[in-house]
C-alpha positions as CSV (number, residue, x, y, z in Angstrom):
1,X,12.1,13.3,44.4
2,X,9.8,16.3,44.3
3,X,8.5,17.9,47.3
4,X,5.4,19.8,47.5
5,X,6.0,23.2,49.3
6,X,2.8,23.6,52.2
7,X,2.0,26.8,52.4
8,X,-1.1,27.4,54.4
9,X,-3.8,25.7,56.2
10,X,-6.6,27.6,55.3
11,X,-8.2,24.9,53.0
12,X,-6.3,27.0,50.0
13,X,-4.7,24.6,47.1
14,X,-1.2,24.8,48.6
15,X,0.8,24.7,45.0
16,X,-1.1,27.2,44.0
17,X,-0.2,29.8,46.7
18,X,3.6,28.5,46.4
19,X,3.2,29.4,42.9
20,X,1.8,32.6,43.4
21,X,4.5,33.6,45.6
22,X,7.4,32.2,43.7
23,X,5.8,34.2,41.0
24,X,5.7,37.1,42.7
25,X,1.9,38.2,42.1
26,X,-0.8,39.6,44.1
27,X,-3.4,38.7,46.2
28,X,-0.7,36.7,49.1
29,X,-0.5,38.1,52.7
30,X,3.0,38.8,53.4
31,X,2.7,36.2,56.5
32,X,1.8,33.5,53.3
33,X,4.5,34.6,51.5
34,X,7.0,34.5,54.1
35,X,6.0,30.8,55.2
36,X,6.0,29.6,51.7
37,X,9.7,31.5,51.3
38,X,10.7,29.8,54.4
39,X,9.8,26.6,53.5
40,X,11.5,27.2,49.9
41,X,14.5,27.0,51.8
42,X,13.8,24.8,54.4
43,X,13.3,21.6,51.4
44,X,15.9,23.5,49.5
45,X,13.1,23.8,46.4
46,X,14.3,23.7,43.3
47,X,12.2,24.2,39.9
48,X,12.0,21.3,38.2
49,X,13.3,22.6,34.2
50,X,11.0,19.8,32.4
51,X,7.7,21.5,34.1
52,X,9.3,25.0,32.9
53,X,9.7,23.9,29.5
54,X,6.2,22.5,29.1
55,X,4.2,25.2,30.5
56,X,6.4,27.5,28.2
57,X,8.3,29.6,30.7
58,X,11.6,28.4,29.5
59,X,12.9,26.9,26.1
């Protein structure tokens, strides 16, 4: 089962903010960041390889 990772509750698109902080780019207040990393390991998130694959990031 896949969990979604919340990450704020500013009306933001929450997987996109978890992305952007797993991905390490700009534009994420350190206080977003540091919920999202929390919750990473709260759910214990793992990437799932088949979404990897298809969006290229991994072969």
């Amino acid at each position: 089962m896949e969990r979604k990772i919340s990450a704020d509750s500013n009306g933001r698109s929450k997987r996109v903010t978890g992305s952007r902080v797993i991905n390490n780019e700009p534009n994420v207040t350190e206080t977003t960041k540091n919920h999202v990393l929390e919750a990473i390991e709260t759910l214990v998130y793992k990437p799932s390889h088949s979404v990897r694959v298809i969006a290229g990031n991994e072969t």
